[in-house]
C-alpha positions as MATLAB code, in Angstrom:
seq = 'XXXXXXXXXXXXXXXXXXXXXXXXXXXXXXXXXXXXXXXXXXXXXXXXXXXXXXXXXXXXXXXXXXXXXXXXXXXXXXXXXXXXXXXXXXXXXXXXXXXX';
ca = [
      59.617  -30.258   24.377;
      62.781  -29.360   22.993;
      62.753  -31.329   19.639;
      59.162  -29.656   19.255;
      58.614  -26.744   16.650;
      56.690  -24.330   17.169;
      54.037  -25.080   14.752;
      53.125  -27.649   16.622;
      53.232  -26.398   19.579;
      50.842  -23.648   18.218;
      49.682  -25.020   15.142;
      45.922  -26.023   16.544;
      45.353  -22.486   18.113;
      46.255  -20.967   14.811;
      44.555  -23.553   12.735;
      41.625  -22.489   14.978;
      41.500  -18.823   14.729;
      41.841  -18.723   10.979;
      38.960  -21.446   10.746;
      36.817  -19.150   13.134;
      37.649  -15.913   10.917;
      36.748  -17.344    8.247;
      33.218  -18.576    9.310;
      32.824  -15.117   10.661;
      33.733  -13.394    7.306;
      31.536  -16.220    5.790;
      28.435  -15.243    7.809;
      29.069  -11.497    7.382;
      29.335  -11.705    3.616;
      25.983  -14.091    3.806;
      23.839  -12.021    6.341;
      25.357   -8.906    4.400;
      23.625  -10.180    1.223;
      20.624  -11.581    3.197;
      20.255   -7.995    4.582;
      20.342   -6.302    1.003;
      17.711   -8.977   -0.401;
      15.829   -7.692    2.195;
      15.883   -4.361    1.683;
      15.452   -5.143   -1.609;
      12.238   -6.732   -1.015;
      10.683   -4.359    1.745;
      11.135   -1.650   -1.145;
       9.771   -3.545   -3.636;
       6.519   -3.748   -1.801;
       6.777   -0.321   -0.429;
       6.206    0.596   -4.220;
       3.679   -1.646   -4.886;
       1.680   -0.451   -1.681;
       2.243    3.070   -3.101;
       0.766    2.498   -6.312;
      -1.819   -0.096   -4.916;
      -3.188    2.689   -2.776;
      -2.647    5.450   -5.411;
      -4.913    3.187   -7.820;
      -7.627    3.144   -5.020;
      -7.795    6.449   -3.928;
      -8.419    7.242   -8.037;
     -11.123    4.861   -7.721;
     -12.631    5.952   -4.578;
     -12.521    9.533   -6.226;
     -14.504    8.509   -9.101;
     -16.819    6.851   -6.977;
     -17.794   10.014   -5.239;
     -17.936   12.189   -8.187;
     -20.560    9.449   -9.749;
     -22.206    9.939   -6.131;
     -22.127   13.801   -6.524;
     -23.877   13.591   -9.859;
     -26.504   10.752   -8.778;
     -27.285   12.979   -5.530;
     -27.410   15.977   -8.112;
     -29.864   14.566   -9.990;
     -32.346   13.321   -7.098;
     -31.961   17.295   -5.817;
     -33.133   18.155   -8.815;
     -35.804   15.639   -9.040;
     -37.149   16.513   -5.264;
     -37.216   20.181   -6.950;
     -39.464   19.409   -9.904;
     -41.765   17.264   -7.331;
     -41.436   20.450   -5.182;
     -42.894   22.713   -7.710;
     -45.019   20.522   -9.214;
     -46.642   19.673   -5.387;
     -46.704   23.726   -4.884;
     -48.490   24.151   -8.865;
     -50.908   21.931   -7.469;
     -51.403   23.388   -4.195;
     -52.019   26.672   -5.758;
     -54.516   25.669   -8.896;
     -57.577   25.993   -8.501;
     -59.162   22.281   -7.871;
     -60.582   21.380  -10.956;
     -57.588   22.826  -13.321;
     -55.397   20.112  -15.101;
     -51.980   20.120  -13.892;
     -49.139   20.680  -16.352;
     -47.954   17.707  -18.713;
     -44.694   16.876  -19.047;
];
């Protein structure tokens, strides 16, 4: 053991732990990039959920304002049956109802 250096003596273990740090810095810098992809990706749909939803609740707010009107226009439709049912109901029976 004498005529042996010490690199080769220790050569294999040090061989070794650079090899292992640099898979480990390898996989770091990968899943580090991996991560930020990700990210990248889960905000990318965040946004388009945003504005997906943001398109629908404009929708489903013209919806109801078309329903508003329609419903406002049967209300006033039950009213003019109303009053036409109560013109009748008050005429005299052989009077001619009103013409539209």
């Amino acid at each position: 053991m004498s005529g042996s250096g010490w690199w080769q003596r220790h050569g294999a273990v040090v061989t070794s732990i650079i090899t292992l740090i640099s898979v480990l810095t390898y996989l770091h810098v990968s899943l580090n990039t991996l991560r930020v992809d990700i990210r990248s990706e889960i905000g990318s749909l965040r946004n388009e959920m945003r504005n997906e939803m943001s398109s629908l609740r404009t929708e489903i707010i013209a919806e109801f304002k078309d329903l508003r009107v329609a419903l406002d226009r049967v209300e006033t439709k039950v009213e003019e049956v109303r009053g036409y049912l109560r013109f009748n109901a008050a005429a005299p029976p052989n009077e001619l109802t009103p013409k539209e």
